[in-house]
N, CA, C and O atoms as a GROMACS GRO file, in nm:
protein
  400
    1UNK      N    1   0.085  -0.119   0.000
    1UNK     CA    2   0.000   0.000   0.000
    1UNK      C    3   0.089   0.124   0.000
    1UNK      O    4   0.192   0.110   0.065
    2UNK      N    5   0.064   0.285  -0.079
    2UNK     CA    6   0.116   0.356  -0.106
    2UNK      C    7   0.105   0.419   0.026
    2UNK      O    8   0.013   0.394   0.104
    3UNK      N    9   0.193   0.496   0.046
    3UNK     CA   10   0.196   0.632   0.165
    3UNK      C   11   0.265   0.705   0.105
    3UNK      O   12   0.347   0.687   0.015
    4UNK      N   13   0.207   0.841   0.187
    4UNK     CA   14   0.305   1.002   0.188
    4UNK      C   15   0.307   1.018   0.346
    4UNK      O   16   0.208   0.995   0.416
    5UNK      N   17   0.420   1.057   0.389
    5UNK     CA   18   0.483   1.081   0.497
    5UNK      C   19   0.423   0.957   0.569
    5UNK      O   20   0.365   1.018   0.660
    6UNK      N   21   0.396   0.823   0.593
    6UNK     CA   22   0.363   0.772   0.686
    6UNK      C   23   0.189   0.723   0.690
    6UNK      O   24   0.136   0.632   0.754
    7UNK      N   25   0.133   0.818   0.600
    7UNK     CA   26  -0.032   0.847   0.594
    7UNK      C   27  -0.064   0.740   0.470
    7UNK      O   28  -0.030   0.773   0.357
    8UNK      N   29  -0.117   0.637   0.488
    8UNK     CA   30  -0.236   0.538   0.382
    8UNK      C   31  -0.291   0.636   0.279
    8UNK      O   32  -0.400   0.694   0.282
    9UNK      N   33  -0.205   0.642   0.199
    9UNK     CA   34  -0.354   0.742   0.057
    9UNK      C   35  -0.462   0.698   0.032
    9UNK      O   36  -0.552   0.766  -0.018
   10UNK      N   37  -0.477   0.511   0.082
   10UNK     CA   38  -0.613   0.444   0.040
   10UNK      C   39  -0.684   0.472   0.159
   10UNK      O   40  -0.799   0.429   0.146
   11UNK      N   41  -0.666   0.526   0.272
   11UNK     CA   42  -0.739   0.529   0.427
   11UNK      C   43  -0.753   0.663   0.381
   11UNK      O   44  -0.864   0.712   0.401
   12UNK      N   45  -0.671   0.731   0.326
   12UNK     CA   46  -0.721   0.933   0.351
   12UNK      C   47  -0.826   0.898   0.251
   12UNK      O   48  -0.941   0.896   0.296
   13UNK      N   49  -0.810   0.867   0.116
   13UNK     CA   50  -0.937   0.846  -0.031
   13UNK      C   51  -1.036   0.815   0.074
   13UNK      O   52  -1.077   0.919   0.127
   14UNK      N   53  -1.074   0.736   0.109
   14UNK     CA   54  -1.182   0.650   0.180
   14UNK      C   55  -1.264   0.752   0.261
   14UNK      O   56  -1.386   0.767   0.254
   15UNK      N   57  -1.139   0.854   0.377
   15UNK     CA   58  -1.229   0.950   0.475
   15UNK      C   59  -1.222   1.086   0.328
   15UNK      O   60  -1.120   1.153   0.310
   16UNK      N   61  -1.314   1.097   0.265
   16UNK     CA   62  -1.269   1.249   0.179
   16UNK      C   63  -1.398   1.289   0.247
   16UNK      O   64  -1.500   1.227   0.275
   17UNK      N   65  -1.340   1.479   0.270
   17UNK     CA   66  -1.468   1.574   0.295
   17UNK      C   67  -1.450   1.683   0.234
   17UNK      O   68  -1.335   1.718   0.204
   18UNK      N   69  -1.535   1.744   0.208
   18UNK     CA   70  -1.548   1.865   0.158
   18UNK      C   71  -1.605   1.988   0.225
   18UNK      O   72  -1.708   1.976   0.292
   19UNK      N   73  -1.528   2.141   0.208
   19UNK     CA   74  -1.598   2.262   0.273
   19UNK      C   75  -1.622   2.320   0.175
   19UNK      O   76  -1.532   2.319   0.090
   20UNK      N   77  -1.715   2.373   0.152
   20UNK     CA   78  -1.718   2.489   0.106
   20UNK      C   79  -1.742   2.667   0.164
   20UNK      O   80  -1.822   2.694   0.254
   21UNK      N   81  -1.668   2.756   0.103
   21UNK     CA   82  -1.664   2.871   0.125
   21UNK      C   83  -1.780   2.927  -0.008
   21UNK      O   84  -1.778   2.905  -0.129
   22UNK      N   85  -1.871   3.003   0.072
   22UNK     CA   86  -1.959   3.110  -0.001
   22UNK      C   87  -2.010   3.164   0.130
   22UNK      O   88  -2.043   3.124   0.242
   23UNK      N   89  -1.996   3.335   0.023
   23UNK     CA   90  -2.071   3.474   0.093
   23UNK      C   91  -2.000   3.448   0.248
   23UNK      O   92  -2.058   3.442   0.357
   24UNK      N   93  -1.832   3.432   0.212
   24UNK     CA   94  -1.761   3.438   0.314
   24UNK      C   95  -1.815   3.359   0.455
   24UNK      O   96  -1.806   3.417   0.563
   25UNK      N   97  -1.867   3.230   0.446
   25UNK     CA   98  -1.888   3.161   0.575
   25UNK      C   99  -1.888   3.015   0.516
   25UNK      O  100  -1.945   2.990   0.410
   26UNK      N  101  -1.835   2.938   0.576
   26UNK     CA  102  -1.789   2.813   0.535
   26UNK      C  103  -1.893   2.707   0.588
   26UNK      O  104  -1.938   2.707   0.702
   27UNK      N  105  -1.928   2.606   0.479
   27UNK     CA  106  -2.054   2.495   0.513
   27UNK      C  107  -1.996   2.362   0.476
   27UNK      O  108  -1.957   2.318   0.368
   28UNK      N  109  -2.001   2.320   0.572
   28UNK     CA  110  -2.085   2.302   0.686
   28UNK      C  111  -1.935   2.349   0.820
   28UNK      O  112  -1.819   2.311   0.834
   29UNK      N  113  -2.026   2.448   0.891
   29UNK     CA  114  -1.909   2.456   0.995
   29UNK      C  115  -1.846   2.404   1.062
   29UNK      O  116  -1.725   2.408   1.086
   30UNK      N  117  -1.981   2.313   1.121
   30UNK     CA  118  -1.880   2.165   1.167
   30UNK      C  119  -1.864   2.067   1.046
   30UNK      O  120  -1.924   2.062   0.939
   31UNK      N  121  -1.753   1.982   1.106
   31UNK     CA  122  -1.727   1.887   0.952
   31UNK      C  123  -1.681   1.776   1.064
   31UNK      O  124  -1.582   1.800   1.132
   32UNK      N  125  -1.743   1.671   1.080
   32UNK     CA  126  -1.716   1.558   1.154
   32UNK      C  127  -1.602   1.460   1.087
   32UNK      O  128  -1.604   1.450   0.965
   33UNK      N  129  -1.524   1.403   1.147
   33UNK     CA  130  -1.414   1.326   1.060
   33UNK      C  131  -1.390   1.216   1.164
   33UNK      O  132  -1.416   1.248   1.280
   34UNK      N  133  -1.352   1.111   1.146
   34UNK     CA  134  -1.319   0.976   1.223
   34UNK      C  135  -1.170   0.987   1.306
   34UNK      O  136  -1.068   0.992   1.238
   35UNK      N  137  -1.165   0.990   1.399
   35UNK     CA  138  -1.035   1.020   1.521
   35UNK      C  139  -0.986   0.881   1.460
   35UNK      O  140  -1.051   0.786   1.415
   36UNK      N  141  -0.791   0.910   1.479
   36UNK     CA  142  -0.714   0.873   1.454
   36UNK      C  143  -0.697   0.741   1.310
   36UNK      O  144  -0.655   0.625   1.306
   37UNK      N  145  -0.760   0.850   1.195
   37UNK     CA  146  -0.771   0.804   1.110
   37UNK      C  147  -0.712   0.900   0.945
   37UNK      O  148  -0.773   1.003   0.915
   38UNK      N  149  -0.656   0.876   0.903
   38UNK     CA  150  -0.606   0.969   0.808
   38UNK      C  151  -0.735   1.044   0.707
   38UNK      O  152  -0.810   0.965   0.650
   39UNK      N  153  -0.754   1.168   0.691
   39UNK     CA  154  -0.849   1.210   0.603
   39UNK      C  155  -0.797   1.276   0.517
   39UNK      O  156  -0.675   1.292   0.526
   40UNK      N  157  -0.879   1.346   0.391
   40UNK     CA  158  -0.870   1.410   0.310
   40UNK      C  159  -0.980   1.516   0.300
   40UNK      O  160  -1.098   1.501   0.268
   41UNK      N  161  -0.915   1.629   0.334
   41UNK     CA  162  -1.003   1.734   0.326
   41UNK      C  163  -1.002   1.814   0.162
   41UNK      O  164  -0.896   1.825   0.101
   42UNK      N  165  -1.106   1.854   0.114
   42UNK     CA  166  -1.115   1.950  -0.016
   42UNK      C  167  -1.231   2.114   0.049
   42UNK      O  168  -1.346   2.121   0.092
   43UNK      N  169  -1.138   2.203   0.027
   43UNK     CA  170  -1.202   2.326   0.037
   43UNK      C  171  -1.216   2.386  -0.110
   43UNK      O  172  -1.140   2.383  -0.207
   44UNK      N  173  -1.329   2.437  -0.090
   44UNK     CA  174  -1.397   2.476  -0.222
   44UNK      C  175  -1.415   2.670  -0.205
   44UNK      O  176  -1.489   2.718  -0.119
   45UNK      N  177  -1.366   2.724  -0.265
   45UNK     CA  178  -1.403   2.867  -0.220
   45UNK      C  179  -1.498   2.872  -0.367
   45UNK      O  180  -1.444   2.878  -0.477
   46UNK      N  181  -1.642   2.869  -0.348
   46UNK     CA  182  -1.730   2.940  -0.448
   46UNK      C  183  -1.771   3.075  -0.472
   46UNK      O  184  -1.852   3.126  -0.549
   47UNK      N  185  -1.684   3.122  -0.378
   47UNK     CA  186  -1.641   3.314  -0.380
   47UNK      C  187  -1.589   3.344  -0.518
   47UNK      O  188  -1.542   3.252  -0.586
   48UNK      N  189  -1.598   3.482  -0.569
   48UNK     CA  190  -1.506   3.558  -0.621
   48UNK      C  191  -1.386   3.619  -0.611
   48UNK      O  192  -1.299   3.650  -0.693
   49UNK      N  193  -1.402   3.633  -0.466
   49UNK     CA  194  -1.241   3.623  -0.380
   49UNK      C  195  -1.178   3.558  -0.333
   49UNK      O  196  -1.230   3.453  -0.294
   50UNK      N  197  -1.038   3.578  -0.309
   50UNK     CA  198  -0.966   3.500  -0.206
   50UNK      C  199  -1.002   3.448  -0.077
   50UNK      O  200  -1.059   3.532  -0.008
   51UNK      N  201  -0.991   3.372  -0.041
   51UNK     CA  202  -0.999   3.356   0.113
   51UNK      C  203  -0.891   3.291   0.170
   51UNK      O  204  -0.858   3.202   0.092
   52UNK      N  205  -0.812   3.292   0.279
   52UNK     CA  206  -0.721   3.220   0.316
   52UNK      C  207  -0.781   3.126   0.458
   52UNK      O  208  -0.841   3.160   0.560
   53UNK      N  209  -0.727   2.978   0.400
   53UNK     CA  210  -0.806   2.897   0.499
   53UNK      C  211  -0.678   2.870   0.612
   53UNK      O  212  -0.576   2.823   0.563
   54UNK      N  213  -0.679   2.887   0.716
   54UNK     CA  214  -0.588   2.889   0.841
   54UNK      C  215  -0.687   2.798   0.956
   54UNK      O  216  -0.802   2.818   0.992
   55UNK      N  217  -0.580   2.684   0.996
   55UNK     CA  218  -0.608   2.639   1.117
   55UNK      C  219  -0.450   2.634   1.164
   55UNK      O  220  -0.353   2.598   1.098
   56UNK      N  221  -0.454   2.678   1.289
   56UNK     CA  222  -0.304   2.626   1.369
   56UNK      C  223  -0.345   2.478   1.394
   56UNK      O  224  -0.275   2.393   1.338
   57UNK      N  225  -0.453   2.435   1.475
   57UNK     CA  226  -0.426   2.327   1.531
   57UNK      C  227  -0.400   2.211   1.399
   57UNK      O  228  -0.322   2.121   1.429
   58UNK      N  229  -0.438   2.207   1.307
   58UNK     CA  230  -0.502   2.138   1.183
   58UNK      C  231  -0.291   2.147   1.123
   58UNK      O  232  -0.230   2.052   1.073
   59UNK      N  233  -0.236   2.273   1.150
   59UNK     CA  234  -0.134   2.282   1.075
   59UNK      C  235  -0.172   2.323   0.931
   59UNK      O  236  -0.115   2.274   0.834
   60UNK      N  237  -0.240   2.386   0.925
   60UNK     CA  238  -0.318   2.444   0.774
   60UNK      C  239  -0.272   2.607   0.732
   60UNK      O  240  -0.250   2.674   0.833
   61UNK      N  241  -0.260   2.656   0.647
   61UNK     CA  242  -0.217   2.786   0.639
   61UNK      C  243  -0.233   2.787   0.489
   61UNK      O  244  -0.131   2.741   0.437
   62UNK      N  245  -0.351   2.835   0.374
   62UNK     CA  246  -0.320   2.842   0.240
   62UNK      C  247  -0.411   2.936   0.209
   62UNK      O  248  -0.492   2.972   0.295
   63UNK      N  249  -0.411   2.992   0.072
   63UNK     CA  250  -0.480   3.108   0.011
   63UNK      C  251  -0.554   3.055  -0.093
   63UNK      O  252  -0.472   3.024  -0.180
   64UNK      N  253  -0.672   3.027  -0.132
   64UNK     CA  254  -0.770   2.991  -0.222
   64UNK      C  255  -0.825   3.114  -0.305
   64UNK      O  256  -0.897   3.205  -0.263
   65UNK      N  257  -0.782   3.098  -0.414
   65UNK     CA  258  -0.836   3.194  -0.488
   65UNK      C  259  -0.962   3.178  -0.505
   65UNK      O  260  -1.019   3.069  -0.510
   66UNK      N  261  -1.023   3.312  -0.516
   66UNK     CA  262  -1.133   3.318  -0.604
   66UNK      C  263  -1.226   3.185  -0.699
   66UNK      O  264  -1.200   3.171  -0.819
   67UNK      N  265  -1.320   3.105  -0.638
   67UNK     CA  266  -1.351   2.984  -0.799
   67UNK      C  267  -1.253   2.904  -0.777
   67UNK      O  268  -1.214   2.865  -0.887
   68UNK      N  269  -1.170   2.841  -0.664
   68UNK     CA  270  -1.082   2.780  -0.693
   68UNK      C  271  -1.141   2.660  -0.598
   68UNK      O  272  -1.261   2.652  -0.572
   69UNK      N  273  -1.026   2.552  -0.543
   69UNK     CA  274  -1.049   2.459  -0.450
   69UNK      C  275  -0.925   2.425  -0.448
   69UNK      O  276  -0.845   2.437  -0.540
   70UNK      N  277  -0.897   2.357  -0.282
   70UNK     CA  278  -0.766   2.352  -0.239
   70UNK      C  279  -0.767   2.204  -0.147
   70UNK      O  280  -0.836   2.209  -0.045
   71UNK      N  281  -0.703   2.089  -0.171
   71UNK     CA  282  -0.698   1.980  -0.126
   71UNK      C  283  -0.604   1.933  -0.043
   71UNK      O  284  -0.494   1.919  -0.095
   72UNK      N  285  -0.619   1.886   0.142
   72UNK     CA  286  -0.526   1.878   0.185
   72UNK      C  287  -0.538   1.727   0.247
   72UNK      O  288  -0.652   1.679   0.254
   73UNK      N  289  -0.475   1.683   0.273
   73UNK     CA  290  -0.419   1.553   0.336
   73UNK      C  291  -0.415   1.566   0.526
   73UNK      O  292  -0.317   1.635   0.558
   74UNK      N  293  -0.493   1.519   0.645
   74UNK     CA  294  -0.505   1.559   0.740
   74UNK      C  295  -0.451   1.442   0.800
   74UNK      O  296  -0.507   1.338   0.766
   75UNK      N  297  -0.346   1.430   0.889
   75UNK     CA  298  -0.324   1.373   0.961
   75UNK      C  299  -0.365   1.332   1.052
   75UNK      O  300  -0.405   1.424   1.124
   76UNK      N  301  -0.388   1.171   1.123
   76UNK     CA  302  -0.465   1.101   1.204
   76UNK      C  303  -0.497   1.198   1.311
   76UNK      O  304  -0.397   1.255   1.354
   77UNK      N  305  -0.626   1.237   1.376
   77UNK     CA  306  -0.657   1.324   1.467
   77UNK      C  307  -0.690   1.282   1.603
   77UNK      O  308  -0.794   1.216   1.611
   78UNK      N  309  -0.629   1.303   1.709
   78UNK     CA  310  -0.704   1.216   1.816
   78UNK      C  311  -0.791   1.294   1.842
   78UNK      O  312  -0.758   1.412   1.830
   79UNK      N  313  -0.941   1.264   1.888
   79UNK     CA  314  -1.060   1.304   1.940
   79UNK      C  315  -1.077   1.418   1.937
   79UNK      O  316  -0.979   1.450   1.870
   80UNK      N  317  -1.134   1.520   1.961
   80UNK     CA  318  -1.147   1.703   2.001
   80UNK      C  319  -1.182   1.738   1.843
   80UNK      O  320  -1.202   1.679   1.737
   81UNK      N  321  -1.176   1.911   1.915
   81UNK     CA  322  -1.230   2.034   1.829
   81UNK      C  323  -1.076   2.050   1.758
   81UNK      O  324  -0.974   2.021   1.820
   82UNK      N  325  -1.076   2.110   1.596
   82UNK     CA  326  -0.990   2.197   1.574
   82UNK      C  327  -1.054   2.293   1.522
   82UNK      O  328  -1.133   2.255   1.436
   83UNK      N  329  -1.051   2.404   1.539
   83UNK     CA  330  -1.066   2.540   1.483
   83UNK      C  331  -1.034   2.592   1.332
   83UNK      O  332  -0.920   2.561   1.296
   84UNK      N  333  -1.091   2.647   1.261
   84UNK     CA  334  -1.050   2.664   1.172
   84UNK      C  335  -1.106   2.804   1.112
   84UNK      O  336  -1.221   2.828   1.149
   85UNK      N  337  -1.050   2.895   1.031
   85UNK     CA  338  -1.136   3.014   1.024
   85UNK      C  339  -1.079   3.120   0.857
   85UNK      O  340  -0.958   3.140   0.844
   86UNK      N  341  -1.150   3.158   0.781
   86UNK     CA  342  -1.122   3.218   0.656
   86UNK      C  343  -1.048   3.334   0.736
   86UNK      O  344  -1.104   3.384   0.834
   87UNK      N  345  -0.886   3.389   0.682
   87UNK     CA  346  -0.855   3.436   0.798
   87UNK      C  347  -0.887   3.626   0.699
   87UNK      O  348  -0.857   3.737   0.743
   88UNK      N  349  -0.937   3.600   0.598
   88UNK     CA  350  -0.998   3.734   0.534
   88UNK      C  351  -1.100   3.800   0.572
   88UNK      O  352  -1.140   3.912   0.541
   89UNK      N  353  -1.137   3.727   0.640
   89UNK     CA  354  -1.306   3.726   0.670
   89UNK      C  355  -1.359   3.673   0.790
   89UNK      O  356  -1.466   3.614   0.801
   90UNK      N  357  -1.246   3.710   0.913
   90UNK     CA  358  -1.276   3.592   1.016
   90UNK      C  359  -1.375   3.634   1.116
   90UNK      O  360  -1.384   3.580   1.226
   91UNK      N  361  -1.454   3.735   1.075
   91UNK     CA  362  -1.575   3.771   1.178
   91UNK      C  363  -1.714   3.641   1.148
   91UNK      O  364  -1.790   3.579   1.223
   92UNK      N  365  -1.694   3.644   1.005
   92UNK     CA  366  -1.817   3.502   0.931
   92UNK      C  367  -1.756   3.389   0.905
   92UNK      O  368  -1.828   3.289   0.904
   93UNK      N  369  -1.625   3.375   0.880
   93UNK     CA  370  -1.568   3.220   0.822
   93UNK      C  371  -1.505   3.172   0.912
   93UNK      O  372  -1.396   3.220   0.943
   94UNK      N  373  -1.561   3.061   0.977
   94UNK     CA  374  -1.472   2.989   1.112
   94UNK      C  375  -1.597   2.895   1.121
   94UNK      O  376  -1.712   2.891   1.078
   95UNK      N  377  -1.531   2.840   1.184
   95UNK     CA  378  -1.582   2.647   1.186
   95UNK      C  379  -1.481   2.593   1.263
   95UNK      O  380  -1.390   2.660   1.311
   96UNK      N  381  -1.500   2.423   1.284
   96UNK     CA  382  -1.445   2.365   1.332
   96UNK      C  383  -1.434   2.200   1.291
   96UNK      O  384  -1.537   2.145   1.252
   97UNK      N  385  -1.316   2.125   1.298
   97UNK     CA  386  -1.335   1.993   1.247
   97UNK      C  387  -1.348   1.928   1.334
   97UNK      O  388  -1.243   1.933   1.397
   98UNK      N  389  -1.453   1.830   1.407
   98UNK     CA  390  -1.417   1.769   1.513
   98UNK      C  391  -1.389   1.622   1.460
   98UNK      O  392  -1.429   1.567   1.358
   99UNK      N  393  -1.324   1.583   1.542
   99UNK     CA  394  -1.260   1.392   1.558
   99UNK      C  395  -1.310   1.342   1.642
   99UNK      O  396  -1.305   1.383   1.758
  100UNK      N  397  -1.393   1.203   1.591
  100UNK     CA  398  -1.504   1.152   1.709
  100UNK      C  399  -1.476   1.010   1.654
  100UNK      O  400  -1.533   0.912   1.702
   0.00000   0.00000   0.00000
């Protein structure tokens, strides 16, 4: 079986989720994902603008253009909240991923 850094690409394929960004607030805010299991997240900005998607805890930090979508690889999570928030727009875009 293939890996990147250590992570199952066939276990992240398997958990895939998707956010989307519109009218600067991200859906679904919560995004439930399986604890200590590798996922694959896809953010979708259906904006006209940029948004930059930032989580510290997540280790996330990127800029989504405008119409674009941005795909990341999440490392096994133990249990809890991570935070996450459009950091252009962070009075409406913030959410959280939890691991359950």
């Amino acid at each position: 079986m293939a890996s990147v850094l250590g992570i199952s690409v066939a276990a992240a394929a398997e958990n895939a989720f998707t956010l989307t960004i519109k009218d600067h607030r991200f859906e679904p805010a919560e995004l439930r994902v399986p604890a200590n299991q590798p996922a694959t997240l896809t953010v979708k900005n259906l904006d006209a603008t940029p948004e930059e998607f930032e989580s510290k805890s997540l280790r996330i930090e990127k800029v989504i253009p405008g119409n674009s979508e941005a795909t990341f690889t999440l490392r096994p999570l133990k249990s809890g909240r991570y935070k996450f928030v459009g950091e252009f727009h962070e009075d409406a875009a913030k959410g959280e991923v939890i691991a359950e």
